[in-house]
C-alpha positions in Angstrom: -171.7 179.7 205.1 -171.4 183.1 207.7 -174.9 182.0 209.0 -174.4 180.7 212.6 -175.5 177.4 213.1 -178.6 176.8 215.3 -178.0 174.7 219.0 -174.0 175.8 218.4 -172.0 177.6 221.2 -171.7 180.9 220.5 -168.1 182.6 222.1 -168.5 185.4 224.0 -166.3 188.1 223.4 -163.9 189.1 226.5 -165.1 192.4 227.6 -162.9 194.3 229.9 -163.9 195.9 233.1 -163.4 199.8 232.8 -163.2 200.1 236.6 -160.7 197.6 237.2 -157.7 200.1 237.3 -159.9 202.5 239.7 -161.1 199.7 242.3 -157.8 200.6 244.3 -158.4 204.1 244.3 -161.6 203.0 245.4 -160.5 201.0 247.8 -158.7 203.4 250.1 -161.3 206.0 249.6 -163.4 203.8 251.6 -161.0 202.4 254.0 -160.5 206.1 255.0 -164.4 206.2 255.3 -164.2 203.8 258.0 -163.2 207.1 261.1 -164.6 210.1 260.1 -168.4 211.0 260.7 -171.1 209.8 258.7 -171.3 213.5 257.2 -168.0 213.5 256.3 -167.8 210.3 254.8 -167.6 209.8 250.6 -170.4 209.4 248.6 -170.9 207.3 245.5 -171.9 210.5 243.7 -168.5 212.2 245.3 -166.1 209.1 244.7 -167.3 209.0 241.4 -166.4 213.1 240.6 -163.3 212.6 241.9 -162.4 209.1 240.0 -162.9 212.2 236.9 -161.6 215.4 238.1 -158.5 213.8 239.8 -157.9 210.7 238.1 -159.3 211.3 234.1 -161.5 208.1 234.9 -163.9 209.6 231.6 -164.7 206.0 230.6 -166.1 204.9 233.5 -170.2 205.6 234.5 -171.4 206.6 237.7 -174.1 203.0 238.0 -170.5 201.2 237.8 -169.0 202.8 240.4 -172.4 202.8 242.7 -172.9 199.2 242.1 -169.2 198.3 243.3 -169.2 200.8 245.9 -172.5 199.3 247.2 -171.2 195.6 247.3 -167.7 196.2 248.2 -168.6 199.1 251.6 -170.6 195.9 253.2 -167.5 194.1 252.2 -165.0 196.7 254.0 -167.1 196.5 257.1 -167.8 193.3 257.4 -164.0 192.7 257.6 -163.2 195.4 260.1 -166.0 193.9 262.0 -168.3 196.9 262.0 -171.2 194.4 259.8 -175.1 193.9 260.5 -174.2 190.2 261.5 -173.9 191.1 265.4 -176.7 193.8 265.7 -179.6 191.0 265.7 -180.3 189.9 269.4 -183.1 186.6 269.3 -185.8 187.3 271.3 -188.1 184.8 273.2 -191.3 185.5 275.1 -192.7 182.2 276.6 -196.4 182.0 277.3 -197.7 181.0 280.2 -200.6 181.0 282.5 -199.4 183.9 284.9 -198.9 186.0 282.0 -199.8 189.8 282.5 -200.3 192.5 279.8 -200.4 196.5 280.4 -202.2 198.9 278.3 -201.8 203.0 278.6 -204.8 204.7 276.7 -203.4 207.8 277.2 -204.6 210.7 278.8 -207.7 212.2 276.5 -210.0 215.0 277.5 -213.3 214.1 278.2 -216.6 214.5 275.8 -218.4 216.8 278.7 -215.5 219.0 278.8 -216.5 220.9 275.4 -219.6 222.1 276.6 
């Protein structure tokens, strides 16, 4: 009678999201990313140290907090409008009969010059 039967709908049991009381913390450790210089900004690695040292976040793993940092920094900058969606600039070249081309071989020395 225990034996699950086959075809049936199996419930999934609820499983909680460890990170969820840290994604604020999170949060303005990236918003105050947004000014400072790129070497001065917060790391996964670092964000993740001090989610431990400063906030006892032991139950939490460092791929957790990578993965949502990941995701949620393209996020953060898309909204501020700082995203990749206005760096791509379309390009057309037209052929046409009058077209020219350059080529630059360089400057090389010459085989004679050796000897």
């Amino acid at each position: 009678m225990g034996r699950p039967v086959a075809g049936a709908a199996q419930e999934t049991p609820f499983r909680d999201d460890r990170l969820d009381p840290c994604k604020r913390i999170i949060e303005a450790f990236l918003q105050a990313d947004l000014d400072p210089p790129t070497k001065r900004k917060h790391t996964a690695k670092r964000i993740f140290n001090r989610l431990v040292e400063e906030h006892g976040a032991y139950e939490i793993s460092y791929q957790k907090v990578r993965s949502y940092i990941a995701g949620r920094r393209k996020q953060i900058l898309l909204l501020v409008g700082r995203g990749p969606d206005s760096v791509l600039i379309p390009q057309s070249h037209i052929p046409s009969a009058e077209a020219e081309a350059e080529v630059d071989f360089g400057d090389l020395p010459s085989s004679s010059s050796r000897f």
